[in-house]
C-alpha positions as CSV (number, residue, x, y, z in Angstrom):
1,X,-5.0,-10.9,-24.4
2,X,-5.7,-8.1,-21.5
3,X,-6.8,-11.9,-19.5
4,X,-3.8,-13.5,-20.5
5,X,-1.4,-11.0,-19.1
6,X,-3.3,-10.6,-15.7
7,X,-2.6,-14.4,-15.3
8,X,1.0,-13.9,-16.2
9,X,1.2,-11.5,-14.1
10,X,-0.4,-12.4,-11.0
11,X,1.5,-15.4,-11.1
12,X,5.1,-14.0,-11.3
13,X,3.5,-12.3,-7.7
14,X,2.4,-15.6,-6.2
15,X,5.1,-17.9,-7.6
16,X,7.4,-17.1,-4.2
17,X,3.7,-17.7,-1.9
18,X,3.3,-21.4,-3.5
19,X,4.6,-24.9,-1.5
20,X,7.9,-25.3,-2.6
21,X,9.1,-28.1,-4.7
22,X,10.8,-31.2,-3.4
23,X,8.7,-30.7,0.0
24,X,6.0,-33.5,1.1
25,X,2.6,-32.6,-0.8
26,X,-0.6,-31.5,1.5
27,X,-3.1,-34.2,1.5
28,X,-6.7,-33.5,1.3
29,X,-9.9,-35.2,1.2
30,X,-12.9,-33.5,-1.1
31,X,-15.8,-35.0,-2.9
32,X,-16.0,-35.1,-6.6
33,X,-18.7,-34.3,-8.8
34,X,-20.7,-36.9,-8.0
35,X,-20.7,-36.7,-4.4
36,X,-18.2,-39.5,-3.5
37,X,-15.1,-38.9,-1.2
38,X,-11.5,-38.8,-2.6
39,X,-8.5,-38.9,-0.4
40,X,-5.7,-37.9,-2.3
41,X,-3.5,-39.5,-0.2
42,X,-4.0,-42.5,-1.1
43,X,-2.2,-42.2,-4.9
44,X,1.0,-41.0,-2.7
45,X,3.8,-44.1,-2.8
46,X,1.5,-45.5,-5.6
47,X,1.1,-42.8,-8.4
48,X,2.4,-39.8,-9.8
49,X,-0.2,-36.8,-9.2
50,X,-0.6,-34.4,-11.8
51,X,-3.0,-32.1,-9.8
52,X,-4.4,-29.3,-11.5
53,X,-6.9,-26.4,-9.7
54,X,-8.9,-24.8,-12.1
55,X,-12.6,-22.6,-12.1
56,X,-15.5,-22.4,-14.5
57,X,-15.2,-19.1,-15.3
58,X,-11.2,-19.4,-16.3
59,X,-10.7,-19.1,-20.4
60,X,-6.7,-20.7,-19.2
61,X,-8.0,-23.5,-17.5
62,X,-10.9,-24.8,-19.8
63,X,-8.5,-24.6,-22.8
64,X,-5.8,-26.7,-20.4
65,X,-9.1,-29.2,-20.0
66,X,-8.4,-30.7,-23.3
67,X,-4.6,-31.6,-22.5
68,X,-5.3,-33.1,-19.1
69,X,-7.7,-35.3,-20.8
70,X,-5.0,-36.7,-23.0
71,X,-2.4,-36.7,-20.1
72,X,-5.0,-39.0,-18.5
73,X,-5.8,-41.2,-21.7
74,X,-1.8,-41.6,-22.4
75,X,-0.6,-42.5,-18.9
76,X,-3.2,-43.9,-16.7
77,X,-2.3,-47.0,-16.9
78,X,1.5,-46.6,-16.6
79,X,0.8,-44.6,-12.8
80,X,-0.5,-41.2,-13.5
81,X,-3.2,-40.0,-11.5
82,X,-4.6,-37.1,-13.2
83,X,-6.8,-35.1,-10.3
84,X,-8.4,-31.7,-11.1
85,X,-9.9,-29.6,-8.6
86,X,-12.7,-26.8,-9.2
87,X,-12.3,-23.2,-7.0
88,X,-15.6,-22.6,-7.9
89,X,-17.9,-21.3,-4.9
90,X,-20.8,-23.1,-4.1
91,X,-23.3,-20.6,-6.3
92,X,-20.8,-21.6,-9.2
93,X,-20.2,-25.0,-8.9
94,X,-23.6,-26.4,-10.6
95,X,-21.6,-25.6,-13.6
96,X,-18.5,-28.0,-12.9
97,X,-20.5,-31.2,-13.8
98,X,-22.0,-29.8,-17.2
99,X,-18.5,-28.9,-18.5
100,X,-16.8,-31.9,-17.2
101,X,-19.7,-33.8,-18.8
102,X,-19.7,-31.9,-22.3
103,X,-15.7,-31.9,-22.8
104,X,-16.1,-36.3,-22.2
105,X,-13.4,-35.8,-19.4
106,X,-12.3,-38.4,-17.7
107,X,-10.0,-37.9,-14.7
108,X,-11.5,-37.4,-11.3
109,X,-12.9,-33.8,-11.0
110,X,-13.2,-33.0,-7.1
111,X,-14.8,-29.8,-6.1
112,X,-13.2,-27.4,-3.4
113,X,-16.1,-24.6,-2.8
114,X,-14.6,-23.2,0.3
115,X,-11.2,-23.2,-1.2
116,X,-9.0,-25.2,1.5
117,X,-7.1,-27.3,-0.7
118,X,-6.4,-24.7,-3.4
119,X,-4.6,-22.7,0.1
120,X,-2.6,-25.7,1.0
121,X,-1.0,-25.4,-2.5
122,X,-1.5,-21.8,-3.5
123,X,-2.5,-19.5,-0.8
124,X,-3.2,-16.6,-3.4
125,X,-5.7,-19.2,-5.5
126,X,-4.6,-18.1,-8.9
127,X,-6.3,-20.6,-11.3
128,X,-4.9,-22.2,-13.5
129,X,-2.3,-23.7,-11.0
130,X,-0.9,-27.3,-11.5
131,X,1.4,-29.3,-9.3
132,X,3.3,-32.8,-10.4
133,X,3.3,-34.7,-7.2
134,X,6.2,-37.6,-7.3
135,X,5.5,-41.6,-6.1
136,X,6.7,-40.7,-3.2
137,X,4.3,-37.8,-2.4
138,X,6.8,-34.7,-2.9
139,X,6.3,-31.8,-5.0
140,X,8.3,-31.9,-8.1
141,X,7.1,-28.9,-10.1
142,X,4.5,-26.1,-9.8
143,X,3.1,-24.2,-12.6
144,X,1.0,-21.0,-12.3
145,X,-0.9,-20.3,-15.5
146,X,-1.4,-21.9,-18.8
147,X,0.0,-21.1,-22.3
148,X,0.0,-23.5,-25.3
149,X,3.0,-25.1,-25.4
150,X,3.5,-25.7,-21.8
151,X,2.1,-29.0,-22.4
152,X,5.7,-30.2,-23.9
153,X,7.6,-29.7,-21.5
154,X,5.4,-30.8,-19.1
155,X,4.9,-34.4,-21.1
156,X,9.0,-34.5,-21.0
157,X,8.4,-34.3,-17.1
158,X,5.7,-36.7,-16.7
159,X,7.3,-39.5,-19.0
160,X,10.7,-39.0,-16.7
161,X,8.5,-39.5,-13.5
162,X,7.2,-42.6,-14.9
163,X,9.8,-44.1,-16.0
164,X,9.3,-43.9,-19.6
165,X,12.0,-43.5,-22.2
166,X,11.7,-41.9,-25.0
167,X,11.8,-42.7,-28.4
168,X,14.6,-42.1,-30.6
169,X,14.1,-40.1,-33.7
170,X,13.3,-41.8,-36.8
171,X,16.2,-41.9,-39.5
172,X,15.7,-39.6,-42.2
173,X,14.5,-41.1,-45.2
174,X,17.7,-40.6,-47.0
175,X,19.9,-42.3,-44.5
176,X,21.9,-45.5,-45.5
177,X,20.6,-48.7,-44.1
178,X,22.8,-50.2,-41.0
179,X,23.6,-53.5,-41.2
């Protein structure tokens, strides 16, 4: 709980420090976890980025693990580029691959041990951050924190960016047939 609020808080304090939406996103190049080189420029014009720093030793960010994963599973193939980026420092970071390995996570995990991406983004690197990065390579939303829940909202936002229309509502099962 005492964690929860500290987040809350400290990102209410950095919210005004962060990029602002609707601006051209910060390209970077880092290597993953297995030690090959990822240029996120290259999903600009192509994809839309969800982008998501997070650390090892963050409770909010390994329970946001989870919903990435299915972000990644649902939309991959219809242009989302899922891309999550460990603050850890480089006494830390052994631990990235074991928990990327034991949660069966998929999306790219890229590791930023001297934390200059996390400062093109979020100068304050308060973890859990996310950023939704259009086609075009603008910043559509920023999110400090993580709180169950969020995730709804946030799928509502991805499905729009994609270009997926939603579902209407089943009829009750009561309702008169249409002819």
């Amino acid at each position: 709980m005492r964690a929860t609020l500290l987040a809350l808080a400290l990102a209410t304090m950095v919210s005004a420090t962060a990029v602002a939406a609707d601006k051209a996103a910060p390209p970077f190049a880092l290597k993953d976890i297995n030690g090959k080189n990822v240029d996120l420029a290259e999903k600009y014009g192509k994809d839309v980025v969800f982008l998501n720093f997070f650390a090892t030793w963050c409770a909010p960010c390994q329970a946001e693990l989870p919903i990435l994963q299915r972000f990644h599973e649902k939309y991959a193939e219809k242009g989302l580029s899922v891309v999550v980026v460990s603050i850890d420092d480089p006494k830390s970071a052994a631990k990235v691959k074991p928990l990327i390995k034991e949660g069966k996570y998929t999306f790219p995990v890229l590791l930023d041990t001297q934390t200059r991406a996390i400062s093109l983004y979020n100068p304050k690197k308060v973890v859990p951050f996310s950023v939704v990065i259009d086609r075009a390579g603008n910043i559509h939303q920023q999110k400090f924190g993580f709180q169950p829940g969020d995730e709804i909202k946030l799928d509502e936002t991805l499905q729009s960016l994609l270009g997926i229309e939603k579902a209407p509502a089943p009829a009750p099962a009561n309702a008169p047939a249409t002819n």
